[in-house]
C-alpha positions as CSV (number, residue, x, y, z in Angstrom):
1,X,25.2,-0.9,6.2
2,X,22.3,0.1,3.7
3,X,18.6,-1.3,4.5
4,X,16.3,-2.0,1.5
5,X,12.6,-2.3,1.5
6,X,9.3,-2.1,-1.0
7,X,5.7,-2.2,-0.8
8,X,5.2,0.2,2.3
9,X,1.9,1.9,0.7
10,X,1.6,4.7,2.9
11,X,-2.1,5.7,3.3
12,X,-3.9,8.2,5.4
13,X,-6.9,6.1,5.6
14,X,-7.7,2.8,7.4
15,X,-8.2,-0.2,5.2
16,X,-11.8,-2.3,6.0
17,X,-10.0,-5.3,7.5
18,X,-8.2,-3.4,10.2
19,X,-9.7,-2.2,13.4
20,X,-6.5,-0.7,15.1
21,X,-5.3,3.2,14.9
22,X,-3.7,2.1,11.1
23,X,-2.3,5.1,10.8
24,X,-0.3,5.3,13.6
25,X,1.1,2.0,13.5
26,X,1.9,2.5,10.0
27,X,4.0,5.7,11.2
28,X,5.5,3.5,14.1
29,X,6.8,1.1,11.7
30,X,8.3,3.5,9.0
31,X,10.2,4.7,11.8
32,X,11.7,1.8,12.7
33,X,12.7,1.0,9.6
34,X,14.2,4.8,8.8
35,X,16.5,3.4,12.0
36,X,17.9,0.1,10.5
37,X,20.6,1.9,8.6
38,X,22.0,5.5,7.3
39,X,20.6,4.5,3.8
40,X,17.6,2.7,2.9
41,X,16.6,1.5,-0.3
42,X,13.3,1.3,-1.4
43,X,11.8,-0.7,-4.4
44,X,8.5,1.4,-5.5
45,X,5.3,1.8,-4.0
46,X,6.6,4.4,-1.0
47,X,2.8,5.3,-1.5
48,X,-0.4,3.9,-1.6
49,X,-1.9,6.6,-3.8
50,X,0.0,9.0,-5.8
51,X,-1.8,11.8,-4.6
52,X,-1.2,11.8,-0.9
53,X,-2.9,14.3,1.7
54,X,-0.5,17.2,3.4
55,X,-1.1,15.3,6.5
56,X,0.7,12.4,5.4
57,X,3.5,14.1,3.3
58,X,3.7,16.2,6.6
59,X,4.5,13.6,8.6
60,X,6.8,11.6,6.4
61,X,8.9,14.2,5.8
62,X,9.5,14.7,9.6
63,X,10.0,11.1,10.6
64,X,12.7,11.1,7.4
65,X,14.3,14.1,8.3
66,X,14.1,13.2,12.1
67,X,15.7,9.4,11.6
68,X,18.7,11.2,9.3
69,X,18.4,8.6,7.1
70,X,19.5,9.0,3.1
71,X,16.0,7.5,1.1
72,X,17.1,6.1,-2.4
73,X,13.7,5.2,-3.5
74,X,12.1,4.4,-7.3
75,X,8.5,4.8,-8.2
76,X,6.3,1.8,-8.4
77,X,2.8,1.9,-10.0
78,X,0.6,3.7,-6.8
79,X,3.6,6.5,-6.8
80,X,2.6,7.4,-10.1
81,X,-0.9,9.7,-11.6
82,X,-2.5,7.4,-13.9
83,X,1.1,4.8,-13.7
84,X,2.6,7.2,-15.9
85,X,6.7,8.0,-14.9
86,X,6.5,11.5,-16.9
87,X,4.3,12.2,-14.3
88,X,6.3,11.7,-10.7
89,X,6.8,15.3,-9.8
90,X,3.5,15.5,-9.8
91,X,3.5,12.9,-7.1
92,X,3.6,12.6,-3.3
93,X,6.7,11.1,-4.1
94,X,7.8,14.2,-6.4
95,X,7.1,16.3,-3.5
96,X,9.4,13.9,-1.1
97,X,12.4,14.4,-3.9
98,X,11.8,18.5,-4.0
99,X,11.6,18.7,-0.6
100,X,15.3,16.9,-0.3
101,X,14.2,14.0,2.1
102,X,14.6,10.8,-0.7
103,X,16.5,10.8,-3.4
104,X,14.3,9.8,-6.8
105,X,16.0,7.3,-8.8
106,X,14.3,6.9,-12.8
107,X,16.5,6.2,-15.1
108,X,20.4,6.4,-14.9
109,X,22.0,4.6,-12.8
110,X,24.3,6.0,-9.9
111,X,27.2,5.6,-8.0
112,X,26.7,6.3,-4.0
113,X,28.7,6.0,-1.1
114,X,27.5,4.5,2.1
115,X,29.1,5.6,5.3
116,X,30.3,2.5,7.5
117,X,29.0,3.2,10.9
118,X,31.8,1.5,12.6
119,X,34.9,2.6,10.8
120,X,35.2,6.9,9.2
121,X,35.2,5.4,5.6
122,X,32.6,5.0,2.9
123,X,32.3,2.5,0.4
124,X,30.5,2.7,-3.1
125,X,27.7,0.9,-4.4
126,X,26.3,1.3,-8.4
127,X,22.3,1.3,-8.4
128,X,20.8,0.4,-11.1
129,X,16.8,1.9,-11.3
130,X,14.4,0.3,-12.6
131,X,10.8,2.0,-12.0
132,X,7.2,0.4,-12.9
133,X,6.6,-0.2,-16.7
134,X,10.4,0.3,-17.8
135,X,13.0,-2.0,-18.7
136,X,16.5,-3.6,-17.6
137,X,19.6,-1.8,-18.6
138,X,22.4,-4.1,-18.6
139,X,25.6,-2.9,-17.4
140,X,28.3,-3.2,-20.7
141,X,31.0,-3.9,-18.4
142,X,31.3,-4.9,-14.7
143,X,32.6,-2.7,-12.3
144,X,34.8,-3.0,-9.2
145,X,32.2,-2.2,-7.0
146,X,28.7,-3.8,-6.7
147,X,26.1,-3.2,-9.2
148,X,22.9,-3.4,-7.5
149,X,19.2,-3.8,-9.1
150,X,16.6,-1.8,-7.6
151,X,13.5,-3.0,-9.6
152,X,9.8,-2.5,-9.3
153,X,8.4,-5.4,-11.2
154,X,6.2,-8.3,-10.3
155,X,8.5,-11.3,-10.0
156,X,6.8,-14.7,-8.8
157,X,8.9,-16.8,-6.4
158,X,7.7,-19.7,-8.5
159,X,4.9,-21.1,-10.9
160,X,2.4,-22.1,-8.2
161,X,2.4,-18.1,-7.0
162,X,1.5,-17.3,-10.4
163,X,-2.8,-15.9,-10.3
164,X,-4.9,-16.0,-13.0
165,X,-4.2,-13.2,-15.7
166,X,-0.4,-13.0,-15.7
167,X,0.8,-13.7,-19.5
168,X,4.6,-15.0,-19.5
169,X,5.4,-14.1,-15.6
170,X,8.6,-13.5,-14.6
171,X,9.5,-16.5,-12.1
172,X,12.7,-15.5,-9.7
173,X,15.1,-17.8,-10.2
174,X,14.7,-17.0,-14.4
175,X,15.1,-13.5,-13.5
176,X,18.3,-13.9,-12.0
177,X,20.1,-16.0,-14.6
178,X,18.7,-13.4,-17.0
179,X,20.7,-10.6,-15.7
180,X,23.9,-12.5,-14.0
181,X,25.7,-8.7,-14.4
182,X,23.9,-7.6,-11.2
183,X,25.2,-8.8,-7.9
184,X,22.1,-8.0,-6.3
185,X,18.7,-7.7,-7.5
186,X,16.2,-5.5,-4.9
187,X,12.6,-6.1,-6.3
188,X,8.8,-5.2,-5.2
189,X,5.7,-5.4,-6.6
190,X,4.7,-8.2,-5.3
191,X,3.6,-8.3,-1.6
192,X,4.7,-11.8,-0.7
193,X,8.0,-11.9,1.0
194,X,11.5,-13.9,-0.3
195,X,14.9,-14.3,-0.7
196,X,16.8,-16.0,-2.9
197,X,20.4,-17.4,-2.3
198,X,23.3,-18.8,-4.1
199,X,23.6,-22.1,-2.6
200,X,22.5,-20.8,0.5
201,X,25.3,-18.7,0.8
202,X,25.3,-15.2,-0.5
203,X,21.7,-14.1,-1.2
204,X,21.5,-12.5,-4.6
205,X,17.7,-11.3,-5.2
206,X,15.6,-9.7,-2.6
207,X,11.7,-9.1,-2.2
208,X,10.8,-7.7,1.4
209,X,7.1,-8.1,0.7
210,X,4.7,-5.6,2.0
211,X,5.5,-3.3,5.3
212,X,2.0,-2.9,6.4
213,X,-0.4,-6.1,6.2
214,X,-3.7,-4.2,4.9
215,X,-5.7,-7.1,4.2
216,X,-6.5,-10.1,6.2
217,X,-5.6,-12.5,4.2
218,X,-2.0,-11.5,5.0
219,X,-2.5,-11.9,8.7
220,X,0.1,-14.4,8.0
221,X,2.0,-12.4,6.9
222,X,5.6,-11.2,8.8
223,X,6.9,-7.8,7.2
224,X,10.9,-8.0,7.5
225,X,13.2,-5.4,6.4
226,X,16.7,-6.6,5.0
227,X,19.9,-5.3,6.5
228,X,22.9,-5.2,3.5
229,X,26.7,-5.1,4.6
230,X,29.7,-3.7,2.2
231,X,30.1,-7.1,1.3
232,X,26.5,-7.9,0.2
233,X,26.1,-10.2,3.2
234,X,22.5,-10.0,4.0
235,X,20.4,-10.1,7.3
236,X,16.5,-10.2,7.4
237,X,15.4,-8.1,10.4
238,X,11.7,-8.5,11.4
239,X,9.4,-5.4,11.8
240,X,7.2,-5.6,14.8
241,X,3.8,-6.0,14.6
242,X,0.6,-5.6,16.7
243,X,-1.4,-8.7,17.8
244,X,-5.4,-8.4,17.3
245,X,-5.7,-6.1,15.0
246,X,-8.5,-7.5,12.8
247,X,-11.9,-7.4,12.1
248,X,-14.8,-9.3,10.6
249,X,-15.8,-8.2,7.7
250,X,-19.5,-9.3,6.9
251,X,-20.1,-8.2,3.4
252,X,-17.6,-7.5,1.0
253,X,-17.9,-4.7,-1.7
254,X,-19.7,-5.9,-4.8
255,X,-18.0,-4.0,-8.0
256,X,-19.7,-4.4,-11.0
257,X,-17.1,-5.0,-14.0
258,X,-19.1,-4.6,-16.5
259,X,-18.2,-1.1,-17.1
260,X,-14.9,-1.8,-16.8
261,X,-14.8,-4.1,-19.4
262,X,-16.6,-2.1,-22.0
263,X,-14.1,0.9,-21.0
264,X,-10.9,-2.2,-21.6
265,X,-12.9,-3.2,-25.0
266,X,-13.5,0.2,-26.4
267,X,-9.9,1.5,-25.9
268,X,-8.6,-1.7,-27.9
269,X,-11.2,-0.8,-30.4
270,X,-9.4,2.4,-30.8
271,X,-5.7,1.2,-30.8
272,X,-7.0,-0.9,-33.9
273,X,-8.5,1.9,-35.4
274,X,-6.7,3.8,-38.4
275,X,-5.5,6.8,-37.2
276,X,-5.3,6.4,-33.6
277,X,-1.7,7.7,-33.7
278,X,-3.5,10.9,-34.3
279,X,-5.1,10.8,-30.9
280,X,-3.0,10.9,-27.6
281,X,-3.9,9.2,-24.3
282,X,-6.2,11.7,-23.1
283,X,-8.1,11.7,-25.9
284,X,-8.0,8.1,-26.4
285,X,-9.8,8.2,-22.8
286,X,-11.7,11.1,-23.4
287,X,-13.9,9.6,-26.3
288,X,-14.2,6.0,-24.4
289,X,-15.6,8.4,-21.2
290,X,-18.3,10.4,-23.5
291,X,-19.9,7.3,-24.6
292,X,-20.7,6.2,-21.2
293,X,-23.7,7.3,-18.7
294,X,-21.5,8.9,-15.9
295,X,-22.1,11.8,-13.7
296,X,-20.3,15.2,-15.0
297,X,-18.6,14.8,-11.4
298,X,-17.5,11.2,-11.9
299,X,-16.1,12.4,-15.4
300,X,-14.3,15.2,-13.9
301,X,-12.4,12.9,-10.6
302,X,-11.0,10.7,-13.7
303,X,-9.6,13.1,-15.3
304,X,-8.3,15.0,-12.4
305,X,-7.1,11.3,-11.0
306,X,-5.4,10.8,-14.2
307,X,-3.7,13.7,-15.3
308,X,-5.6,14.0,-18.9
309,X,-7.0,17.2,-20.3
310,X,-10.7,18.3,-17.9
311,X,-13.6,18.8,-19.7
């Protein structure tokens, strides 16, 4: 039995809808899910913020190594300084892999074995990573054992899920007849939860949805963790959650865009710009940043958030 998850964003802090000890329950439901099964997969976003606080890592590291549990995890976009993949060690989730409690999945895919809690054999499974921004490989030839896509891409159950902004979205059941080499497809990204079968029989794509439900518009919402057997049969377990844990929230923050949009504009300006070959992404950055009125300090937390070059 092997579980598979995404989306758990685990945080430190307490996010403005929620009025209960987050953290905690946040912990609390990690640990139940470490318990579903002797490996769990994980889609990308094991973090809500690539640089997490020793507290955090602290803790996660003892619940994994406490559970006994084998982590096969890929990095999704808030795993990663400035969403960049060259950059995971340098990542809460690079510090995970070092310290030998997940294993970090990036490019190649590999062949595991998963112990069979009822019987003293294993059997093998082929995953097939697929972290935030890079592509499908397709397998050249099937194998005898399961080939399995662990993806971190924003896939739309169907049109009507589709918000404002998303050029040429990838709608689920597309996705699957794309890549019919994969018996099962694992994806996150997006924090709405479904599953997709084959004539409501075997269910061939997976997407969990969040863990945690940090916004109220997802007190709707029922995190569930899916339970995988040796022959791909799939169970959706529920994770339990905690009954009145909201709060009003009278004004929200008003963000003003319009920086944003100048900082969008100006970097296009300079991707059109002869010679921007010559410049690299910090100092594509670096030259948008000097023309605006910022704070040396303000400068200095992008770059540090980032990963670029400090001033």
């Amino acid at each position: 039995m092997i579980s598979a998850i995404a989306d758990l964003h685990l945080r430190d802090d307490t996010p403005i809808s929620r009025k209960d000890s987050y953290y905690t329950t946040m912990l609390g439901k990690l640990d139940f899910c470490l318990r579903q099964a002797p490996t769990m997969l994980v889609a990308g976003d094991f973090f809500h913020s690539a640089r997490s606080s020793m507290r955090l890592l602290s803790d996660v590291i003892y619940l994994i190594r406490e559970a006994g549990t084998e982590v096969i995890v890929i990095p999704g976009q808030h795993d990663l300084p400035g969403h960049n993949l060259s950059l995971v060690h340098h990542s809460g989730l690079g510090v995970l892999a070092e310290a030998g409690v997940v294993r970090l999945m990036l490019d190649e895919p590999k062949q595991i074995r998963i112990h069979l809690e009822s019987k003293p054999v294993f059997y093998k499974i082929k995953i097939w990573p697929v972290p935030f921004g890079q592509e499908v490989v397709i397998p050249k030839e099937k194998s005898e054992i399961p080939d399995i896509l662990l993806i971190h891409k924003l896939i739309f159950l169907n049109k009507q899920e589709v918000f404002p902004g998303i050029e040429n979205p990838d709608i689920c059941i597309d996705f699957m007849k794309k890549y019919p080499q994969f018996d099962l497809i694992i994806s996150g990204d997006n924090h709405n939860q479904f599953f997709i079968k084959e004539n409501n029989k075997r269910t061939l794509l997976i997407n969990t949805g969040s863990m945690m439900r940090q916004k109220i518009d997802q007190k709707d919402h029922r995190p569930a963790i899916a339970l995988i057997d040796e022959n791909l049969n799939v169970a959706i377990k529920a994770i339990p959650i905690e009954q009145d844990v909201w709060k009003e929230v009278s004004v929200e923050p008003v963000v003003d865009n319009s920086l944003v949009r100048f900082f969008v504009d100006e970097l296009k300006k300079l991707d059109a710009a002869e010679g921007v070959n010559k410049l690299n992404s910090s100092e594509r950055i670096k030259a948008v940043l000097a023309q605006l009125d910022l704070h040396p300090e303000v400068k200095q937390l992008i770059y540090d958030s980032i990963e670029v070059v400090k001033i």
